[in-house]
N, C-alpha and C positions, 0 to 999 in steps of 0.2 A: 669368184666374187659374190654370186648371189648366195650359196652357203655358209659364207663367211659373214654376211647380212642378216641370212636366214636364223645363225647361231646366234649373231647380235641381237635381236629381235626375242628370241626364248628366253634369252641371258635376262633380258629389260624387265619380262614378265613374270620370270622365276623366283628376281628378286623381293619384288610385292608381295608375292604367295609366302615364300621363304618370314618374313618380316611379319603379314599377316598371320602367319602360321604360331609363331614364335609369341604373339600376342593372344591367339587362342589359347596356347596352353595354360600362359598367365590367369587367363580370364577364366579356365574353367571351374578352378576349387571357389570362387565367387560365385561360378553360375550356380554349382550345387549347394553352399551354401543358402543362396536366397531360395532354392526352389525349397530344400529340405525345413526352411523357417515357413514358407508357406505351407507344405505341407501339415507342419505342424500344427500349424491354425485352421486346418481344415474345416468347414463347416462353423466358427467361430465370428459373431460379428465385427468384422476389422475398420476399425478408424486410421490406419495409417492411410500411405501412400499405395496403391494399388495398382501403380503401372504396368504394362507386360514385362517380364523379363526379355531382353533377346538371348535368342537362343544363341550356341557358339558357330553353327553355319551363318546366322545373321551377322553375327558379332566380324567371321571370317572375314565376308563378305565387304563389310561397310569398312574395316580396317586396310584389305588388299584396295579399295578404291581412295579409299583416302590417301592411302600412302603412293599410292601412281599419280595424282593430282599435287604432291609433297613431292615428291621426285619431276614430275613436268613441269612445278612452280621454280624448281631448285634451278635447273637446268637451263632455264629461260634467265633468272638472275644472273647466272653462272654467264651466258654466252654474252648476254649485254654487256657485265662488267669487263669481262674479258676485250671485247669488240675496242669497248670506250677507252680503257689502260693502251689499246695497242693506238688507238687512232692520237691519242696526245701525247706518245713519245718520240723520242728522236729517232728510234729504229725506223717507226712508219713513215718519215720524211726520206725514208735512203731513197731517193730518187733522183734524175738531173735535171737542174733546172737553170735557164739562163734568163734575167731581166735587163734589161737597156730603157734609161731614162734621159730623155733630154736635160739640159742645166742650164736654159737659157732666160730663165728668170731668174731674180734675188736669191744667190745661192754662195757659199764660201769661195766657189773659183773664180766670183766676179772681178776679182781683184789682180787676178791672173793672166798672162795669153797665153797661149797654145804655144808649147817648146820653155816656158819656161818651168825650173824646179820647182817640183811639187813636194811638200814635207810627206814623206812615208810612202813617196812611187819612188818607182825609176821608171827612168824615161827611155822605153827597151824601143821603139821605133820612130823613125822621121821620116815620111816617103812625099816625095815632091813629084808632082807631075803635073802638065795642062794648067800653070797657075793655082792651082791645088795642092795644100800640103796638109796631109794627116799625121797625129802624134800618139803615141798609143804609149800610154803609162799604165805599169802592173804594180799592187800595191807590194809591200816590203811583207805580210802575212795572208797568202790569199783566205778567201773564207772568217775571217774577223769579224764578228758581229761588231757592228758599229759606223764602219768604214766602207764602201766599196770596193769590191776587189780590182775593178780596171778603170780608167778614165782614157775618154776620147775627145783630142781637139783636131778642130779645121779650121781652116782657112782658106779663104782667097786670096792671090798676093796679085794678081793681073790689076792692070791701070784703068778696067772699065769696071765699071758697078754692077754686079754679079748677088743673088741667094744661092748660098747651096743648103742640098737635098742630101740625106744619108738614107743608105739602103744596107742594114745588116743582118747578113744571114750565118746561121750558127747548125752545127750539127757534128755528133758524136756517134760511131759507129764501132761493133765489132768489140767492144768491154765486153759488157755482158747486156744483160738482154734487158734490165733494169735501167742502166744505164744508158741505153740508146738513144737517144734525146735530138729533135732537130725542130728549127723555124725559122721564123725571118720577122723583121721591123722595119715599117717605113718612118721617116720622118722629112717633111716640110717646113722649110720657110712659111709662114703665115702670121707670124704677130711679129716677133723680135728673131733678126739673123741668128743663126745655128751658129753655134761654139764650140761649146762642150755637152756632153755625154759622158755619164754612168755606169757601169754596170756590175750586177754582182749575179755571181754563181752558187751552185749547191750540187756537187759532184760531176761538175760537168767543167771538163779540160780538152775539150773537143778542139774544130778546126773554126775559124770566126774569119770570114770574108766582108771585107767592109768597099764597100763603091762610095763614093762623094759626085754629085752632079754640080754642076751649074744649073742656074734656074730662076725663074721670074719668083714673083711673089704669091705664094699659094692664096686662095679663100678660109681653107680650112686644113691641120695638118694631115687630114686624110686624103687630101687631091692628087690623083698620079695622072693626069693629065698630061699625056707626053708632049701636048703643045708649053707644055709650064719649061721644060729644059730646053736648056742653050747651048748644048754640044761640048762642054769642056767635062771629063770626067778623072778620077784617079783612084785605083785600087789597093788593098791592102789585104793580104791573106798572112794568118797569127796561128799558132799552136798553142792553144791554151797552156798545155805541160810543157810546153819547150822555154814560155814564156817567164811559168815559175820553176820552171828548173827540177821537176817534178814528171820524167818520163816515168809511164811503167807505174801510176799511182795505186791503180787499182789492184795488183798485186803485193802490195804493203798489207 
């Protein structure tokens, strides 16, 4: 490794020399030109320009530096543009990512409840438990700019007056190592009862565990305050690829 460094390095400063070199020889039938006009006016009162000539070691010299400051300037343009091309294309996004957004404000599925048909899901699960029922719709294209890829509805069906709390944790292992991807989202009760939820992905068909609490009225939707819960819960565990039907994606 360090001779192979060591070589890179000669290679860098070879080239300067090589380039400066190549410009000396240009330069020389000039250098002797001027000297041999000077010579010629030897001892003559001259009115022209009288500057020094440089010689071709100076000439060498001030070319091999220029051109190593032309190559350092080059190079630095080179790496930025390069950097910048990679940072705004879709290659540099290959990563997994999962988003979950509430919908419990002025939003299209207002119109809707939970279980019933959604235009461009299917409605792949219904699980009832503790007066709890969760619905979990996968869209008809996952990954579709425009659309999100899942929606999530609850409910409380029990005869007492109940908030609930959604807890969802997401995580993808064992792809590849880009691809490894995990977290989790809380959401509270705290302005307008929980409905529906969102969510869209970017290479991530991992495993998504969804819990639903019972629960008083939060302050704020960051409160986990386990005096806030009421004891009634229901889970749901999802396979992203099993979900769109998409085992095995990452070998395509």
């Amino acid at each position: 490794m360090a001779t192979t460094n060591y070589f890179k390095l000669l290679l860098l400063l070879f080239i300067p020399a090589l380039i400066a070199g190549a410009a000396t020889v240009i330069y020389l039938p000039i250098y002797k030109k001027r000297i041999n006009s000077r010579l010629s006016q030897f001892g003559e009162k001259l009115d022209g320009d009288m500057k020094p000539i440089a010689t071709p070691t100076k000439y060498f010299l001030i070319f091999c530096l220029f051109t190593v400051g032309a190559m350092a300037l080059g190079m630095i343009i080179f790496y930025n543009a390069a950097n910048s091309k990679k940072r705004t294309t879709l290659e540099s996004v290959d990563v997994a990512e999962f988003w979950i957004q509430s919908r419990d404000f002025p939003s299209l599925l207002d119109k809707y409840e939970p279980g019933e048909e959604l235009p461009g899901y299917h409605l792949n699960h219904v699980h009832s438990e503790n007066d709890i029922e969760i619905y979990f719709y996968a869209s008809d294209s996952a990954e579709y700019s425009g659309f999100p890829d899942g929606i999530i509805g609850i409910m409380y069906t029990g005869s007492d007056e109940q908030y609930l709390g959604l807890d969802a944790e997401y995580r993808q292992t064992g792809v590849s190592r880009i691809y490894d991807y995990g977290g989790s989202n809380r959401f509270r009760t705290y302005d307008e009862p929980l409905k529906w939820f969102t969510f869209d992905i970017m290479n991530f068909f991992g495993e998504l565990d969804l819990t639903v609490r019972t629960m008083k009225k939060a302050d704020s939707p960051f409160d986990n305050n386990d005096e806030l819960f009421t004891g009634k819960t229901a889970e749901l565990h999802v396979k992203l690829d099993e979900e769109y039907h998409i085992e095995n994606w990452f070998d395509e």
